[in-house]
C-alpha angles and dihedrals in degrees: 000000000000122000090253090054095045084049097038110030116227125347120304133256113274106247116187107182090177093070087068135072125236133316097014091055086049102052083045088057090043083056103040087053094049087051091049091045093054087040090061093036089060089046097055093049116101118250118280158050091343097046097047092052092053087053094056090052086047085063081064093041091060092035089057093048103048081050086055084043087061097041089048079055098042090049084048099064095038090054091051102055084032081063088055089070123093109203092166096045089048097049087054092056099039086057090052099060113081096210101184088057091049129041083200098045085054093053092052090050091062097048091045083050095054085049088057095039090054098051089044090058092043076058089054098048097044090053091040092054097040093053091053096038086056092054093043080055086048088052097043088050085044093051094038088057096053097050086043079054090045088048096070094032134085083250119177130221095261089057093055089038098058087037078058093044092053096045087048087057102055094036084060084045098050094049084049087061090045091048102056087043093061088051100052087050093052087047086053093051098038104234 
């Protein structure tokens, strides 16, 4: 067994960015870097009790990533059918029907309104999800700096502790945000 897998545990997760659009291929890449930089940090350190405890909240970095990896993947396919909607396209038809002249005509218009209003709240979500999923980024690169500063330091447990507190909680965070996305799209499939 080699000293990344003592460190690290098993091979890792295979993350591809690049099969996904922007932005979600972009916040992937933010969070693979953060998880090479601490990667490196934890390798330069010297054997021992501080090295071994970086490796364990690496656990939690890599965790945290491979959740951002779903959730890029998650954001992806929302986006995509997202992109088969034409919202344009419906709001001109729906100001072409005259509904009060035509029973059929209202109830075209309804149904014409629930399909805006869909992809206006798949707008919403994607947005939504994007915009968290760029703090939770901002917090993983915060808390990979300051266990890269602990790791040349003479840093004590309740530092890392606190540095693993804080991972934990964005990796919960992170699966939170998965999680919500799968059911909307299960929502959206109907399964």
């Amino acid at each position: 067994m080699s000293w990344r897998e003592r460190l690290f545990g098993p091979k890792r997760l295979r993350i591809d960015p690049f099969t996904l659009a922007e932005p979600w291929r972009r916040l992937v890449q933010d969070a693979l870097a953060a998880d090479t930089q601490f990667r490196e940090a934890v390798g330069r350190t010297r054997a021992g009790p501080l090295r071994d405890r970086l490796a364990d909240i690496g656990q939690r970095v890599s965790t945290g990533v491979g959740e951002c990896w779903r959730v890029g993947q998650a954001g992806h396919a929302l986006s995509r059918a997202r992109s088969r909607i034409d919202l344009a396209g419906l709001q001109r038809e729906l100001a072409d029907l005259h509904p009060a002249a035509d029973p059929t005509a209202s109830a075209t218009s309804v149904s014409i309104q629930a399909r805006i209003d869909t992809a206006k709240r798949m707008d919403l979500t994607i947005a939504e999800t994007r915009d968290h999923l760029r703090l939770l980024n901002a917090r993983l690169d915060e808390a990979v700096t300051r266990a890269i500063e602990l790791s040349v330091s003479t840093a004590t447990g309740d530092e890392l502790s606190s540095v693993g507190a804080d991972l934990a909680s964005i990796t919960s965070e992170v699966e939170a945000l998965r999680q919500g996305l799968e059911a909307v799209q299960q929502l959206g499939t109907g399964e």
